[in-house]
Every structure is written in C-alpha cells, then in structure tokens.
N, C-alpha and C positions, 0 to 999 in steps of 0.2 A: 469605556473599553478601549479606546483610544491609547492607552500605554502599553496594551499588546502590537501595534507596530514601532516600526523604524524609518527613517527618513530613506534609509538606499538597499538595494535588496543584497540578500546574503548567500549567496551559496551553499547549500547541502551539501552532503556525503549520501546518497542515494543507493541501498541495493535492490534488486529486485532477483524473485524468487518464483520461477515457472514451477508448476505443479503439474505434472501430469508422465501418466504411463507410456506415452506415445511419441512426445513433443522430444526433439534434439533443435540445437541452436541452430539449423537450418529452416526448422517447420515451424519454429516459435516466431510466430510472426506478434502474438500478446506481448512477448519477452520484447522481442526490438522493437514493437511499438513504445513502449515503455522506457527502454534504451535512449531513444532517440530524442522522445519527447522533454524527458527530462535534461538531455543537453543540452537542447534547443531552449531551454526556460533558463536555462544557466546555469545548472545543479552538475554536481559530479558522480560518476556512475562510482561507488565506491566497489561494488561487487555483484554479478551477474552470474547465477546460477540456475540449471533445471534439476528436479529429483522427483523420485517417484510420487505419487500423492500417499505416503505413509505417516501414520501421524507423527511416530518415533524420529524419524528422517529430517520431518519440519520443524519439533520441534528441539532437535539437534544442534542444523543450522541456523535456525531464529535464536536461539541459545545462545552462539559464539557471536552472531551479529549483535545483538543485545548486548552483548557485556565488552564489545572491542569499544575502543575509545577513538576508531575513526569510523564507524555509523548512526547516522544520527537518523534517519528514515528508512524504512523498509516496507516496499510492494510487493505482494503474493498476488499471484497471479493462475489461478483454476482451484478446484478441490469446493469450492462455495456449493454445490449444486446438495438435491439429495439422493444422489448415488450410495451406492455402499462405499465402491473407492472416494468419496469426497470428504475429505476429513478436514481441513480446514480449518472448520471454526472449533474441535471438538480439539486439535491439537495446539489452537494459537490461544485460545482464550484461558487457557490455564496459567499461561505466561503474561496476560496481564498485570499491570499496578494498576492500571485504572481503564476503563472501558470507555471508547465515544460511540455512546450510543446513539445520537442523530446521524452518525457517519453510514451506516447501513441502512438507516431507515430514510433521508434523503436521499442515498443513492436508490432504492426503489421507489420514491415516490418519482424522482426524474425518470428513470427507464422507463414508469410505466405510462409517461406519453409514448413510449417509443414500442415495449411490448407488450402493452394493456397486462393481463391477469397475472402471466405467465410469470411479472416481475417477482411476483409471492414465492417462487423457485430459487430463486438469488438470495445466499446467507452472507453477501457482503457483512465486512464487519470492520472497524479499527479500533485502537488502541493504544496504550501507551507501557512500556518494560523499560524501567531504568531508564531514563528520559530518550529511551529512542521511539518516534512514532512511526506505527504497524498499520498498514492498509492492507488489506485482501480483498481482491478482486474477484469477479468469476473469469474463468477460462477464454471465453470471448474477445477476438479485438475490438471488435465494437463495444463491448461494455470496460476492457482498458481505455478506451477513449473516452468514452461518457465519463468515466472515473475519474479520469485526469483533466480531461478539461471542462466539467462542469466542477469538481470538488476540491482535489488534492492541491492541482496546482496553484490554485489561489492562496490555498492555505498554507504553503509552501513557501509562499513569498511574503518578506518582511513589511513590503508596505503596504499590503490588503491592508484595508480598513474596514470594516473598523477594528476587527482582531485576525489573527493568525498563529497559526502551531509554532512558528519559527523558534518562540519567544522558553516553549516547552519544551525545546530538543536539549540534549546535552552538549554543552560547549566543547569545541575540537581545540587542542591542545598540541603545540606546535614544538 
C-alpha cells in the first residue's frame, strides 16, 4: 500500500458545508472548527457555506462542488442524526461513485469510547463523486473534532502511511 503516499504533503481545496435550520456563520462554531482546523493542517478552505438541512439544497450544492475543478474535498457538517429534518445521508448518498464504508463505521466505533450506545444515532458517512471526497459529519463540535483528528486529517495528507485519499482526489489544474 505504500504507493498510495508521497514523500511531501500536498494541499487540498477543502469546502465545508454546515447543515442546519438554526446555525448562521456566527453560532457555527462545527463550521469554524472545521475552518480552522483544516488551515492549520495546510489545506485551503476552498468554500464555506450553511443551508438549511434540505435534502434538495444539499444535494444542489454538493452538485456544483462535485463537478467545479477547484474542490477536491468536501465536509458536511449536521443532518447525520435520526431526526425527520436529518437528511444527510438520504441526500448525499445518491451522488456517490463509490461509498467508504469503514468511514462511518470507524468513526462510531471511535466515538463510542466517548458516547458509549448513543454512537448507534450517528449516520456519519463518506464517499467519493467525480474524484472529490465527501465526509459528513454530525452537527456536533465535538464529533467535528473526533472526525478530524481521529480520521480525515490523516487521510488528507500525502505522507500518511501506509495509504491515504490524497492520491483519489481529482487533480487541480492551474
């Protein structure tokens, strides 16, 4: 596995994607944790937006982000739960090419040292459209966090070993 990295790490195009009926760019504390985190790793925030948890809305914007030639990552952030407003996975999974299924099932076997049962509530999930890869998170800054620095951001960078996503995004073209 070893040919899925690189000797020096590479920078992303990173958007993230608050979900919720409530959240504005002041109360989104998921959204700027997310923000931040991923500058701080080296990545470039390519596009930050909130909209309402609709599945039509998500799968809109994941749509235009999917198919521009400068995103190559995208984080969703609430909509995971089983709410009636939660639509998340019912509107991201359709825009699959290919599904990473460990992605949602590590991220609950992690959380549930942290919230034993309750993790079975959490439809985290990722994936991949047109070589950009999709992470959706729940609502939580604390499970943004768990997400990012137990999962994403490893996989995010070219010289994880022994493999990483980097290698699966689509190349940015200058």
């Amino acid at each position: 596995m070893g040919h899925c990295t690189q000797s020096k790490f590479t920078a992303l195009n990173i958007a993230v994607l608050t979900l919720s009926d409530t959240r504005d760019f002041e109360s989104d504390t998921s959204g700027a944790f997310l923000e931040i985190a991923l500058l701080e790793a080296g990545h470039t925030l390519a596009e930050r937006q909130i909209i309402k948890d609709d599945k039509y809305q998500i799968r809109s914007v994941l749509s235009q982000w999917i198919a521009s030639n400068d995103v190559q990552v995208i984080i969703t952030t609430g909509g995971t739960g089983f709410t009636d407003r939660d639509n998340t996975p019912e509107a991201v999974k359709t825009l699959f090419d290919r599904e990473i299924e460990g992605f949602g099932e590590l991220f609950r076997h992690i959380t549930y040292t942290e919230l034993g049962t309750s993790t079975v509530q959490s439809r985290a999930l990722g994936g991949f459209a047109n070589k950009t890869a999709i992470f959706c998170l729940p609502g939580s800054t604390g499970a943004c966090k768990t997400g990012w620095n137990k999962l994403i951001k490893e996989q995010l960078d070219a010289t994880h070993r022994p493999c990483n996503f980097v290698m699966h995004v689509k190349k940015i073209t200058e």
